[in-house]
Biopython code that builds the backbone (N, CA, C, O; Angstrom):
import numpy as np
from Bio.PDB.StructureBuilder import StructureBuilder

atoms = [
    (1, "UNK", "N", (0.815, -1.185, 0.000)),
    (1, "UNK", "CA", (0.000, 0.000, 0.000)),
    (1, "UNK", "C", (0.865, 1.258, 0.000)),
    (1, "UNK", "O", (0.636, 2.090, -0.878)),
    (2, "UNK", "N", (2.017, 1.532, 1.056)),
    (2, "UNK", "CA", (2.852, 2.324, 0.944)),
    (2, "UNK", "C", (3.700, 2.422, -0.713)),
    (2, "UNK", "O", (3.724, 3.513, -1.282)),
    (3, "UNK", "N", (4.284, 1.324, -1.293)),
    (3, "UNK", "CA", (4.485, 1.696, -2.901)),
    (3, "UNK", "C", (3.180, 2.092, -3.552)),
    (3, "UNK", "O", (3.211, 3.187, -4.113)),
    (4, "UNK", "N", (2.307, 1.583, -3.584)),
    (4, "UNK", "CA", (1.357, 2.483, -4.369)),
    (4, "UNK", "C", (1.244, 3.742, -4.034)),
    (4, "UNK", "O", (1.437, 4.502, -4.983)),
    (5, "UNK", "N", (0.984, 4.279, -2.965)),
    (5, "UNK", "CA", (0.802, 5.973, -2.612)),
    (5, "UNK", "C", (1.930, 6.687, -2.807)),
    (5, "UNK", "O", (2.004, 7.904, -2.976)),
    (6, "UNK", "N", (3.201, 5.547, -2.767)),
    (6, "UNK", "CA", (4.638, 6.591, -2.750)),
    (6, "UNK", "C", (4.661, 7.006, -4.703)),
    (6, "UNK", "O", (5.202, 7.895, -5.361)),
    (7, "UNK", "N", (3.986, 6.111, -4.965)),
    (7, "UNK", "CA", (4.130, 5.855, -6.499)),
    (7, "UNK", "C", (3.111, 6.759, -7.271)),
    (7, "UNK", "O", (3.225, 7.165, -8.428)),
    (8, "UNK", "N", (1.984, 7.013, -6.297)),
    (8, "UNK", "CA", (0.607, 7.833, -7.039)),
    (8, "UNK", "C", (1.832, 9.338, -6.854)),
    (8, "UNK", "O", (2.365, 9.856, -7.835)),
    (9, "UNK", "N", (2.068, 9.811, -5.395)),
    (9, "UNK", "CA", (2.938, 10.615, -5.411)),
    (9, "UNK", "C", (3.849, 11.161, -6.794)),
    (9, "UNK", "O", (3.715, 11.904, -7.766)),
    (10, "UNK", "N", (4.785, 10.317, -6.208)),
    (10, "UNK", "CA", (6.165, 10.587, -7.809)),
    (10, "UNK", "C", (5.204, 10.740, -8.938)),
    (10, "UNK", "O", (5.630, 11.751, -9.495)),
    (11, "UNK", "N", (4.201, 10.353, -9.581)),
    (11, "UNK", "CA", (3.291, 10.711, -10.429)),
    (11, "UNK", "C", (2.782, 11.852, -10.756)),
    (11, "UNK", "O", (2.830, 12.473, -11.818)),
    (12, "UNK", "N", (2.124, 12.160, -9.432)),
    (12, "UNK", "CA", (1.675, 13.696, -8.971)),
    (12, "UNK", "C", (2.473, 14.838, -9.158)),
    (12, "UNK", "O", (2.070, 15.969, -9.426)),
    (13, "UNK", "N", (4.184, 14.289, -8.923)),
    (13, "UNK", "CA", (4.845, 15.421, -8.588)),
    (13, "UNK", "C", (5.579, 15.608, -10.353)),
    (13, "UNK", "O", (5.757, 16.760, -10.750)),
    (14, "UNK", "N", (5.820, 14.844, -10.955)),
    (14, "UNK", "CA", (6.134, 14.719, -12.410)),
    (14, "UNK", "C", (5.205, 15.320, -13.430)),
    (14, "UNK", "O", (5.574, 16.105, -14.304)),
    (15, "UNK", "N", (4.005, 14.904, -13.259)),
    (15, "UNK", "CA", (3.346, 15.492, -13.748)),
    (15, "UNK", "C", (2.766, 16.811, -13.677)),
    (15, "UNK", "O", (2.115, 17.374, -14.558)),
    (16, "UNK", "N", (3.045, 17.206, -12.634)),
    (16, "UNK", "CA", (2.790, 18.753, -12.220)),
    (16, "UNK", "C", (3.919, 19.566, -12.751)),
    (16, "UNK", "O", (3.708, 20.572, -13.428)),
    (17, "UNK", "N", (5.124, 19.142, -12.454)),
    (17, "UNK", "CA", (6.552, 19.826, -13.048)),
    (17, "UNK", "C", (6.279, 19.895, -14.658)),
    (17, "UNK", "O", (6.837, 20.757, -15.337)),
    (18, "UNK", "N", (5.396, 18.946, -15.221)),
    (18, "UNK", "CA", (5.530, 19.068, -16.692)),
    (18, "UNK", "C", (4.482, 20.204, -17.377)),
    (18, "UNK", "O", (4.630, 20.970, -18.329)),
    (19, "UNK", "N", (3.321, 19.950, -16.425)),
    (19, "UNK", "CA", (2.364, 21.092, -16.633)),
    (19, "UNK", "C", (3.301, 22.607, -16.019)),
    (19, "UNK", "O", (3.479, 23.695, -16.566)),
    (20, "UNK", "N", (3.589, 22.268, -15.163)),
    (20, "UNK", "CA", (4.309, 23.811, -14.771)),
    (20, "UNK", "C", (5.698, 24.557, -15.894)),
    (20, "UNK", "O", (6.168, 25.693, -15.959)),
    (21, "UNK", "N", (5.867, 23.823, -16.325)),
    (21, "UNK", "CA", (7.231, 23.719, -17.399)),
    (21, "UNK", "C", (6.232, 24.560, -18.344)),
    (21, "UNK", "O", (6.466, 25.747, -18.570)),
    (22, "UNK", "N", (4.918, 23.790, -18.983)),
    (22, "UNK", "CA", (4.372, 23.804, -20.570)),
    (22, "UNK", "C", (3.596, 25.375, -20.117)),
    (22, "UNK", "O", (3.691, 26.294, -20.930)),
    (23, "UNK", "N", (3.059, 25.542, -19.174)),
    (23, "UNK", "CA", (2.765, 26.814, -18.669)),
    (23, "UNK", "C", (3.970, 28.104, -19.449)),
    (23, "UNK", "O", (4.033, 29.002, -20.289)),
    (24, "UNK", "N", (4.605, 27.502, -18.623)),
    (24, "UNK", "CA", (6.407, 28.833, -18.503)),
    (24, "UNK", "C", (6.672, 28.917, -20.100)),
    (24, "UNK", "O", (7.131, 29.937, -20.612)),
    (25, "UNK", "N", (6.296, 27.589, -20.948)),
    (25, "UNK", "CA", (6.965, 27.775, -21.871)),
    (25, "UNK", "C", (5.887, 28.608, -22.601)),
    (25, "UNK", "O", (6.363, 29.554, -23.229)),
    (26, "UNK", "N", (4.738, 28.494, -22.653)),
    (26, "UNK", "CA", (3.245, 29.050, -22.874)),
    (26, "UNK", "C", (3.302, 31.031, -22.822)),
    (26, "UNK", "O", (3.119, 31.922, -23.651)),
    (27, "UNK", "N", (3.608, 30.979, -21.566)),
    (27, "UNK", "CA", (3.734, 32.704, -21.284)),
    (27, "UNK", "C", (5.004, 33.033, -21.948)),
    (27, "UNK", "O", (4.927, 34.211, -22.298)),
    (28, "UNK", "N", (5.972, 32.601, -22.231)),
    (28, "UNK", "CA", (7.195, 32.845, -22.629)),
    (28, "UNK", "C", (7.224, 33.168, -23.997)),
    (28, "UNK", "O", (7.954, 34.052, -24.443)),
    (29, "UNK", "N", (6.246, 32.297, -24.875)),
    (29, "UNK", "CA", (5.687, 32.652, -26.038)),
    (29, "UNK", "C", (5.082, 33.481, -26.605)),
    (29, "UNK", "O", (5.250, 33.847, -27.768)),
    (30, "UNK", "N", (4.016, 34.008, -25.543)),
    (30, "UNK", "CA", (3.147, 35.472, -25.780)),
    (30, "UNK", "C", (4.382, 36.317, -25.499)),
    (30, "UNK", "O", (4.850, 36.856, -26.502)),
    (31, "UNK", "N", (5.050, 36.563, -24.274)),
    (31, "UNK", "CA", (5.388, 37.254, -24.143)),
    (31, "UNK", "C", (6.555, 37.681, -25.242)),
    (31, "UNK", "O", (6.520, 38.894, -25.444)),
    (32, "UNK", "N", (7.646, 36.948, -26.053)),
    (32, "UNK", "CA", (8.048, 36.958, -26.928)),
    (32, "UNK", "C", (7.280, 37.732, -28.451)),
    (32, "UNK", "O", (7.817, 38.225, -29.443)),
    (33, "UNK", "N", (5.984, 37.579, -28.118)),
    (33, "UNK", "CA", (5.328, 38.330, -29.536)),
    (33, "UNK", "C", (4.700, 37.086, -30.086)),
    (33, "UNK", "O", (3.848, 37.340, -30.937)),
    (34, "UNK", "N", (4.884, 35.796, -29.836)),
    (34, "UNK", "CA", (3.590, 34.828, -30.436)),
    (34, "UNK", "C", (2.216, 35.027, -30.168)),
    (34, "UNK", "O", (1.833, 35.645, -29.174)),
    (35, "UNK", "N", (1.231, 34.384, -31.261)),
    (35, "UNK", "CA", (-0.098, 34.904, -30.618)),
    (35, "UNK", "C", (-0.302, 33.570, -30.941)),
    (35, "UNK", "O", (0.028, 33.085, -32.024)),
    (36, "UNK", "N", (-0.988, 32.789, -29.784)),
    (36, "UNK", "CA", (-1.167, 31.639, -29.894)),
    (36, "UNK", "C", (-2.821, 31.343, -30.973)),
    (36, "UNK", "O", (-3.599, 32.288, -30.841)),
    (37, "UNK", "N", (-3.127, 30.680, -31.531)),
    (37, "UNK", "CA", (-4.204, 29.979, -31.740)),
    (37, "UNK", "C", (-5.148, 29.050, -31.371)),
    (37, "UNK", "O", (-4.744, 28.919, -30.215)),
    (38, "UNK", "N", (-6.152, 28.247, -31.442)),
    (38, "UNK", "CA", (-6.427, 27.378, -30.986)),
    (38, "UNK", "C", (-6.785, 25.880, -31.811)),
    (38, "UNK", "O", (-7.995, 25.854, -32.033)),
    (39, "UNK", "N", (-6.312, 25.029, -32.162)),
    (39, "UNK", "CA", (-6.947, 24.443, -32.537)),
    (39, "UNK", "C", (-7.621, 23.134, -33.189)),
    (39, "UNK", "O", (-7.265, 22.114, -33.778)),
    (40, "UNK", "N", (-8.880, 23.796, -32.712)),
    (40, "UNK", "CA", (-10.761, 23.333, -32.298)),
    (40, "UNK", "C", (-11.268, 23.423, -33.744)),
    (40, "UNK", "O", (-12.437, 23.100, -33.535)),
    (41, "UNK", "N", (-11.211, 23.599, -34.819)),
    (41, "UNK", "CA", (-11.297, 23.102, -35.769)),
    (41, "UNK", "C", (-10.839, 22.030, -36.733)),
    (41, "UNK", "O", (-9.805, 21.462, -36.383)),
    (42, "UNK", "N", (-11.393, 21.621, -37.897)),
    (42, "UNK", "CA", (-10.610, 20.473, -38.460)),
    (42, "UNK", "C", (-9.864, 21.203, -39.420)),
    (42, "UNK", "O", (-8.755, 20.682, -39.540)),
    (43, "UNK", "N", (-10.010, 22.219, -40.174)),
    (43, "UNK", "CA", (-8.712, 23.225, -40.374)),
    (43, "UNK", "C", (-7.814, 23.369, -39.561)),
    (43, "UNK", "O", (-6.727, 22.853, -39.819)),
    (44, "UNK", "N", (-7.993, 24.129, -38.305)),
    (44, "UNK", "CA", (-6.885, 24.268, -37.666)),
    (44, "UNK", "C", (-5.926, 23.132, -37.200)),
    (44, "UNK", "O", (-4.715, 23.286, -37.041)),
    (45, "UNK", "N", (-6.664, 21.880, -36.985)),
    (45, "UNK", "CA", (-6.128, 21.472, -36.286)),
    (45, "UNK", "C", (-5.332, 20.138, -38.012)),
    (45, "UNK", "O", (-4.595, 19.152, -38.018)),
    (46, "UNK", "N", (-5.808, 20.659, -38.742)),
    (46, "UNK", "CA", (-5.153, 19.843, -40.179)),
    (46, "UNK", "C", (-4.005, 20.568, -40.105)),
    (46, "UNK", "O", (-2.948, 19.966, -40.299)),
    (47, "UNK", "N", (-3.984, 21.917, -39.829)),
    (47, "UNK", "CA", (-2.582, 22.815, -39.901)),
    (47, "UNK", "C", (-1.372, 22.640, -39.035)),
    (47, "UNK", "O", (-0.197, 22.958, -39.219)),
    (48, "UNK", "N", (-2.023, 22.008, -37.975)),
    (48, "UNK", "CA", (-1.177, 22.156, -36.418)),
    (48, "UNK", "C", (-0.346, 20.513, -37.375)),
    (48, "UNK", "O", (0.857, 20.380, -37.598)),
    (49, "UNK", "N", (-1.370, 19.589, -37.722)),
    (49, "UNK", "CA", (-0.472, 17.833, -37.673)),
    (49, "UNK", "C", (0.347, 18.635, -39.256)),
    (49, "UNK", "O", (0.944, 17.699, -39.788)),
    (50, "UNK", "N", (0.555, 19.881, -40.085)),
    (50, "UNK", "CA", (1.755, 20.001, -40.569)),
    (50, "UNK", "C", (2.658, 20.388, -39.896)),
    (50, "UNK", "O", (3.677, 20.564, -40.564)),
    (51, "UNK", "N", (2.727, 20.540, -39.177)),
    (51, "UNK", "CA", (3.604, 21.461, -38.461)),
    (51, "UNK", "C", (4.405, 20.021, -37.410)),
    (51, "UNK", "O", (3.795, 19.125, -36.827)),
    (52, "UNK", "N", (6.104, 20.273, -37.475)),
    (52, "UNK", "CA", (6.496, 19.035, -36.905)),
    (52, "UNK", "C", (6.517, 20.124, -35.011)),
    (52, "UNK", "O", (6.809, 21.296, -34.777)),
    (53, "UNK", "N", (6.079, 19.026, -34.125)),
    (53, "UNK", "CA", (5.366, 19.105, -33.007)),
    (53, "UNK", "C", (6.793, 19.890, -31.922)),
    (53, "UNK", "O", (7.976, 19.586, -32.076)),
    (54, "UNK", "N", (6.292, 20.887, -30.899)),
    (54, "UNK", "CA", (6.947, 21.909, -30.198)),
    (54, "UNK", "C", (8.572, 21.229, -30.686)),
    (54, "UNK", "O", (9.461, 20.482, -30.277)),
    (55, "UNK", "N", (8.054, 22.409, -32.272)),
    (55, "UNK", "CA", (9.519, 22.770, -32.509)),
    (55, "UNK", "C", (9.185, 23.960, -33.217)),
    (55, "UNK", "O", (7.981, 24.210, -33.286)),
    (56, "UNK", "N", (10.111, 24.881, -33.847)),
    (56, "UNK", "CA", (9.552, 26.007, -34.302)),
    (56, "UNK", "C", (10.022, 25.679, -35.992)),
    (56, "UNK", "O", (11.113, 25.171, -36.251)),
    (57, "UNK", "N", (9.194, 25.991, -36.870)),
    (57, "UNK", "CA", (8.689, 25.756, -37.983)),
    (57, "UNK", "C", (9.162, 27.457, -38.584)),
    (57, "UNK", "O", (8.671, 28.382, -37.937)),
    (58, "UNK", "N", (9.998, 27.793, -39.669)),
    (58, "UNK", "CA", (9.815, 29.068, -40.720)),
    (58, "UNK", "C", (9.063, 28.459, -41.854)),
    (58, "UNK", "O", (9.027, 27.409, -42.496)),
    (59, "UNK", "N", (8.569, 29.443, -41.801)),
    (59, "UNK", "CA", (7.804, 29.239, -43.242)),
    (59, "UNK", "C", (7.214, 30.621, -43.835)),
    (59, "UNK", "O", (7.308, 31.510, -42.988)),
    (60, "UNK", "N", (6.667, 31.031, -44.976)),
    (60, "UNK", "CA", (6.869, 32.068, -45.620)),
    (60, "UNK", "C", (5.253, 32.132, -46.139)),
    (60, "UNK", "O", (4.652, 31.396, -46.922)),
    (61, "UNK", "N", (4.794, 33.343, -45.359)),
    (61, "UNK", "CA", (3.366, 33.547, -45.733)),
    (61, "UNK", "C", (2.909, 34.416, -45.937)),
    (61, "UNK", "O", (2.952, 35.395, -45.192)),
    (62, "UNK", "N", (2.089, 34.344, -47.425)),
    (62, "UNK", "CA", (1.628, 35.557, -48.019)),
    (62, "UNK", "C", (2.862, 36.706, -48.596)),
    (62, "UNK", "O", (2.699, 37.910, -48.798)),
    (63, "UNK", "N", (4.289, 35.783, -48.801)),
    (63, "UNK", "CA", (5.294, 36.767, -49.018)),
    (63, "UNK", "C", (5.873, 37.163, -47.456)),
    (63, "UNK", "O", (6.746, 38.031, -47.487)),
    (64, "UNK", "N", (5.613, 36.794, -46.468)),
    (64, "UNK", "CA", (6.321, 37.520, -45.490)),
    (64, "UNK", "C", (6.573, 36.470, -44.610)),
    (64, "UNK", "O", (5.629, 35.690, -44.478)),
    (65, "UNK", "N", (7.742, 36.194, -43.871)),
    (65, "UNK", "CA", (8.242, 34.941, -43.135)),
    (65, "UNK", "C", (7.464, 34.791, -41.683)),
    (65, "UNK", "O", (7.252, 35.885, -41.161)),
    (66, "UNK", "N", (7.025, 33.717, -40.975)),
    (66, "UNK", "CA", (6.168, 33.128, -40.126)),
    (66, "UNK", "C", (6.821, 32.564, -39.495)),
    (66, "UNK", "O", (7.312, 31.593, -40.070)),
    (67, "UNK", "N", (7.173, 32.725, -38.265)),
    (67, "UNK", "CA", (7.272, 31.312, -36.912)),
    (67, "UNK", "C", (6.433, 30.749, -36.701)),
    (67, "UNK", "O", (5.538, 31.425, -36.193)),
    (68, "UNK", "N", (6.083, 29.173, -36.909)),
    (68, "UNK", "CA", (5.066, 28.925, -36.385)),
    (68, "UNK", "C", (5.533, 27.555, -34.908)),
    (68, "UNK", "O", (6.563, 26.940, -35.184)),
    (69, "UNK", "N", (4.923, 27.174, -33.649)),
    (69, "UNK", "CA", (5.041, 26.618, -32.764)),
    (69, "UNK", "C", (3.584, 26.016, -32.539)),
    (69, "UNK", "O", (2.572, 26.665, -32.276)),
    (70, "UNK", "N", (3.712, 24.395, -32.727)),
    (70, "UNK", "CA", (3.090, 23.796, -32.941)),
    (70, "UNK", "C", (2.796, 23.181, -31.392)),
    (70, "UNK", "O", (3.863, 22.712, -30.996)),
    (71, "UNK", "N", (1.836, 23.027, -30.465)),
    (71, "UNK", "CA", (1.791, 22.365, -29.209)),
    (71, "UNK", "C", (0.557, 21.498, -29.120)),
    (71, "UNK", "O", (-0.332, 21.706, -28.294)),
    (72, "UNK", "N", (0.545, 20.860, -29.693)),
    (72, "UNK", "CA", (-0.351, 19.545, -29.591)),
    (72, "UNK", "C", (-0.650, 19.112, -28.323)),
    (72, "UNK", "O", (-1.855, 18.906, -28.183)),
    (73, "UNK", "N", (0.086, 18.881, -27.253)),
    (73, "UNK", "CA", (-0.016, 18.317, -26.375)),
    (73, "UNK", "C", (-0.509, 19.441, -25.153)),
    (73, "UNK", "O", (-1.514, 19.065, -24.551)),
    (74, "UNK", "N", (0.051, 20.746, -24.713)),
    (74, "UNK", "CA", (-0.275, 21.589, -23.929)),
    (74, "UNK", "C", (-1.248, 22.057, -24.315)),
    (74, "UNK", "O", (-2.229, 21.315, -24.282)),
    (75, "UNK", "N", (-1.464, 23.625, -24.912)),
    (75, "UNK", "CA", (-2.613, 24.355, -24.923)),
    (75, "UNK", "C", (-3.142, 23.445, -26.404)),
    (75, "UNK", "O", (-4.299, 23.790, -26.644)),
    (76, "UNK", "N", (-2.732, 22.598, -27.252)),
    (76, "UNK", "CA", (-3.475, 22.131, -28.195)),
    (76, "UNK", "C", (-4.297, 23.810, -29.042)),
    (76, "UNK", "O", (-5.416, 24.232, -29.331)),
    (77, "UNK", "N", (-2.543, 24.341, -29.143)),
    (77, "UNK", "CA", (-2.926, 25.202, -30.213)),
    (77, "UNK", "C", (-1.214, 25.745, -31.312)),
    (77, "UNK", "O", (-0.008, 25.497, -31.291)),
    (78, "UNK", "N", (-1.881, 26.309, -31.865)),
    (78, "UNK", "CA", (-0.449, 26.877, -32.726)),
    (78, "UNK", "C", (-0.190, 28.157, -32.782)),
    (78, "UNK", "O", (-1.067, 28.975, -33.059)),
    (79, "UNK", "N", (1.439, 28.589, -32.445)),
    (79, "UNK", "CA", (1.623, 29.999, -31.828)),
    (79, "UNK", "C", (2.042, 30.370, -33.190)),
    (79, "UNK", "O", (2.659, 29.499, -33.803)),
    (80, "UNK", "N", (1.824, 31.520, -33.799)),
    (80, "UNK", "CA", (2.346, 32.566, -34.808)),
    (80, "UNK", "C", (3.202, 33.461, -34.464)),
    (80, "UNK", "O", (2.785, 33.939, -33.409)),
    (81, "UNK", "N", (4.111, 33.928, -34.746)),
    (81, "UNK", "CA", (4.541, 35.381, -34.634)),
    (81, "UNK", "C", (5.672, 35.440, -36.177)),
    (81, "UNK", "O", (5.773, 34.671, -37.133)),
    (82, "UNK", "N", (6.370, 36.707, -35.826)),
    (82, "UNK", "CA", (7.308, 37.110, -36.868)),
    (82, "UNK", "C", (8.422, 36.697, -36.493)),
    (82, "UNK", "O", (8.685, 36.111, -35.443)),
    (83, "UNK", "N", (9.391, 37.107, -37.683)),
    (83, "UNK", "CA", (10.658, 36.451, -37.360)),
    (83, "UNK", "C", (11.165, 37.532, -35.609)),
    (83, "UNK", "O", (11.740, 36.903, -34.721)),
    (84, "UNK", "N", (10.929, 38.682, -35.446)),
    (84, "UNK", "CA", (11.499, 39.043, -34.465)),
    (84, "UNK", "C", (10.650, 38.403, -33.241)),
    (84, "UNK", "O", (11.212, 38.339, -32.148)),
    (85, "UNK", "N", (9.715, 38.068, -33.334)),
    (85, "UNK", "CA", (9.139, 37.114, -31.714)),
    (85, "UNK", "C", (10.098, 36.121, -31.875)),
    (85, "UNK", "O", (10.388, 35.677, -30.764)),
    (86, "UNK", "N", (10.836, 35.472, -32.933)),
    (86, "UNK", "CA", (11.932, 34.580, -32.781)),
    (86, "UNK", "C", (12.889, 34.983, -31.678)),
    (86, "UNK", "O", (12.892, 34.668, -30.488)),
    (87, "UNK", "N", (13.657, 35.716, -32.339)),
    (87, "UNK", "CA", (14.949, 36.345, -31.836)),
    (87, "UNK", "C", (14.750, 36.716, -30.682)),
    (87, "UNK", "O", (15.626, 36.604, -29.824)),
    (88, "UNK", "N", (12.983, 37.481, -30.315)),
    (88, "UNK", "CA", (12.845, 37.559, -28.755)),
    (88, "UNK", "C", (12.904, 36.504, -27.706)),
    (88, "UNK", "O", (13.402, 36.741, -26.605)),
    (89, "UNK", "N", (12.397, 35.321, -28.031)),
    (89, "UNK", "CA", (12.326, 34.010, -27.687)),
    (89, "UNK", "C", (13.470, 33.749, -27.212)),
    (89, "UNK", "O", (13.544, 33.502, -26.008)),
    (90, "UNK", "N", (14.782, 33.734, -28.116)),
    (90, "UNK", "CA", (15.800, 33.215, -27.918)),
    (90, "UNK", "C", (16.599, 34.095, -27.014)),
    (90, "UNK", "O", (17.174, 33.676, -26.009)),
    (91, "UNK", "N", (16.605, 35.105, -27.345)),
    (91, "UNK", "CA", (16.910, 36.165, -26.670)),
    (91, "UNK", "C", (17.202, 36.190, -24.744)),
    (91, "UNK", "O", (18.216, 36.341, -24.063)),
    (92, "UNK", "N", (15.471, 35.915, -24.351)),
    (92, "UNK", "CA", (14.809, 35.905, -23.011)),
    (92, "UNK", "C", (15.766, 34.472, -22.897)),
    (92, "UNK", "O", (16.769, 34.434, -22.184)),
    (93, "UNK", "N", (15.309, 33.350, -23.683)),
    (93, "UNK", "CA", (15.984, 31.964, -23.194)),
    (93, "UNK", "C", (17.571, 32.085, -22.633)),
    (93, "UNK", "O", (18.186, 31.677, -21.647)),
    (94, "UNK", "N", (17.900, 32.951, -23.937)),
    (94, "UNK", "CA", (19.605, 32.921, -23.096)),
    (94, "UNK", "C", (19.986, 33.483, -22.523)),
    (94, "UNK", "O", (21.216, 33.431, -22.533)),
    (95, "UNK", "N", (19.296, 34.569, -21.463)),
    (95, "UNK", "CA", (18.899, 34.987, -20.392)),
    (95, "UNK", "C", (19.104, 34.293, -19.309)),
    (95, "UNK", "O", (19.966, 34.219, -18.434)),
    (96, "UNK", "N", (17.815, 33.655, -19.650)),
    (96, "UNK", "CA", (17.406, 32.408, -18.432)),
    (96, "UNK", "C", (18.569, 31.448, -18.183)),
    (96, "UNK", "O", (19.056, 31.142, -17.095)),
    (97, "UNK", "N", (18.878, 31.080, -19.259)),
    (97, "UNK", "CA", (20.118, 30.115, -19.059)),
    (97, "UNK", "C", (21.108, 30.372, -18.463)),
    (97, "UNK", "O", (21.477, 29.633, -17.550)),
    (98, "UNK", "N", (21.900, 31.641, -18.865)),
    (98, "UNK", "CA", (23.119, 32.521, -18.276)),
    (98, "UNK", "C", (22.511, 32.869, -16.809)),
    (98, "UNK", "O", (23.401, 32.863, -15.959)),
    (99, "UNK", "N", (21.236, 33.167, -16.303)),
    (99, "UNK", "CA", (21.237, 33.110, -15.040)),
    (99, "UNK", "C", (20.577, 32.138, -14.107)),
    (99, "UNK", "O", (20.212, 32.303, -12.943)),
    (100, "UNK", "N", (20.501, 30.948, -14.989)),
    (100, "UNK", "CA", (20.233, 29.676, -13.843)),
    (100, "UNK", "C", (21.587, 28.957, -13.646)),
    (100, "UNK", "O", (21.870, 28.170, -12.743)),
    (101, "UNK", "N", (22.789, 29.602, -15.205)),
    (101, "UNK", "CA", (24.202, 28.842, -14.857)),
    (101, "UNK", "C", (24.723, 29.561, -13.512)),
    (101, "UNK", "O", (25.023, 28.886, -12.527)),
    (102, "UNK", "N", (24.817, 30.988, -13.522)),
    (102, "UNK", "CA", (24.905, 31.977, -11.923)),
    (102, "UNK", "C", (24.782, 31.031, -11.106)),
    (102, "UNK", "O", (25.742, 30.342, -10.762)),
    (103, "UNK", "N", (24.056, 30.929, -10.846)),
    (103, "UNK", "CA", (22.485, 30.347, -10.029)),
    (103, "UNK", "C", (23.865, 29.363, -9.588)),
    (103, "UNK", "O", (24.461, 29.611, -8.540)),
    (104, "UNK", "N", (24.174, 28.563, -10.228)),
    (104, "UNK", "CA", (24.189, 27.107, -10.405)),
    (104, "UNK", "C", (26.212, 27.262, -9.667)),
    (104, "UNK", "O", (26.719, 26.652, -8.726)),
    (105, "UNK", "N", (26.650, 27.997, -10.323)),
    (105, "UNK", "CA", (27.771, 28.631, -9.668)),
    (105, "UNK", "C", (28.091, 29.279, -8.575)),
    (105, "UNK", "O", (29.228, 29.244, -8.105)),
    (106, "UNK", "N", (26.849, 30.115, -7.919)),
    (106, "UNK", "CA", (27.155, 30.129, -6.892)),
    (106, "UNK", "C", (26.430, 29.819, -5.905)),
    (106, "UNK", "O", (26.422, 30.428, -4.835)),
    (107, "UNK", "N", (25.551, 28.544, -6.267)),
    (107, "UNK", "CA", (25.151, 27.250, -5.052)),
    (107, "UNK", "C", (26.669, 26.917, -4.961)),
    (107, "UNK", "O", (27.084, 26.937, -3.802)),
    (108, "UNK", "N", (27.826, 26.540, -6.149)),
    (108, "UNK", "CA", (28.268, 25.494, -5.832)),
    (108, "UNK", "C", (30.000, 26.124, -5.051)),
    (108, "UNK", "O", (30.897, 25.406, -4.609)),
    (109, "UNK", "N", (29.976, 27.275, -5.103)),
    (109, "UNK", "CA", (30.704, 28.412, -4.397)),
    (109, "UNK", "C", (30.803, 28.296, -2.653)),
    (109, "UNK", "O", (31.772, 28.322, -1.895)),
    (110, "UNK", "N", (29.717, 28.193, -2.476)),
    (110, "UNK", "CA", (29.075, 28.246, -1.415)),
    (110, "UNK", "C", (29.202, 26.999, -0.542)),
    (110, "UNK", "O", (28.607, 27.129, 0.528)),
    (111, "UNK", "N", (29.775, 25.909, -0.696)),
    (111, "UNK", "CA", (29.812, 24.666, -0.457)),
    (111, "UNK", "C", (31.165, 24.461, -0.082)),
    (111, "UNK", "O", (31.557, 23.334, 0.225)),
]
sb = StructureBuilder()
sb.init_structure("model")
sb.init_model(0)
sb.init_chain("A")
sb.init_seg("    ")
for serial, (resi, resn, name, xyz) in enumerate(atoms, 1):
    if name == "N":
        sb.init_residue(resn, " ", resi, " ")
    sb.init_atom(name, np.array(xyz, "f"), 0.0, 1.0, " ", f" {name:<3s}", serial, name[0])
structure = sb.get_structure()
């Protein structure tokens, strides 16, 4: 009985980290300049299975270049923006990175 509850647990807690992750990555997207979509149609959602799955897709529309971010699995929609919501994206990310390496340097400073 104790492995099962320790086990529903580790479940609980994995799966929450993954929703909390797809969240971060979610706001990180608007905030970058994507505008997400939804989709709840059989158009939209014919558009989303071209699109190869949370990765970012260029493609060239109407004459003018498109990011597109395909999330099937989280909000089960597809984010748009321009090439500069790209560069913002990446931008903020290597941000984050350079200060979770900090982070990570001086936990290990500290020891």
């Amino acid at each position: 009985m104790r492995l099962v509850r320790a086990s529903a647990l580790c479940a609980m807690v994995v799966l929450g980290g993954c929703a909390w992750a797809a969240r971060q990555k979610d706001e990180l997207l608007v905030d970058s300049g994507f505008t997400p979509v939804r989709s709840d149609t059989p158009g939209s959602a014919a558009s989303m299975g071209s699109l190869p799955p949370q990765e970012f897709a260029h493609r060239v529309v109407n004459g003018m270049p498109v990011v597109f971010y395909a999330d099937p699995v989280g909000c089960h929609c597809v984010y748009s923006g321009p090439e500069a919501a790209y560069e913002t994206y990446k931008q903020i990310r290597a941000n984050q990175l350079a200060a979770f390496t900090q982070s990570l340097s001086v936990r290990g400073s500290l020891r």
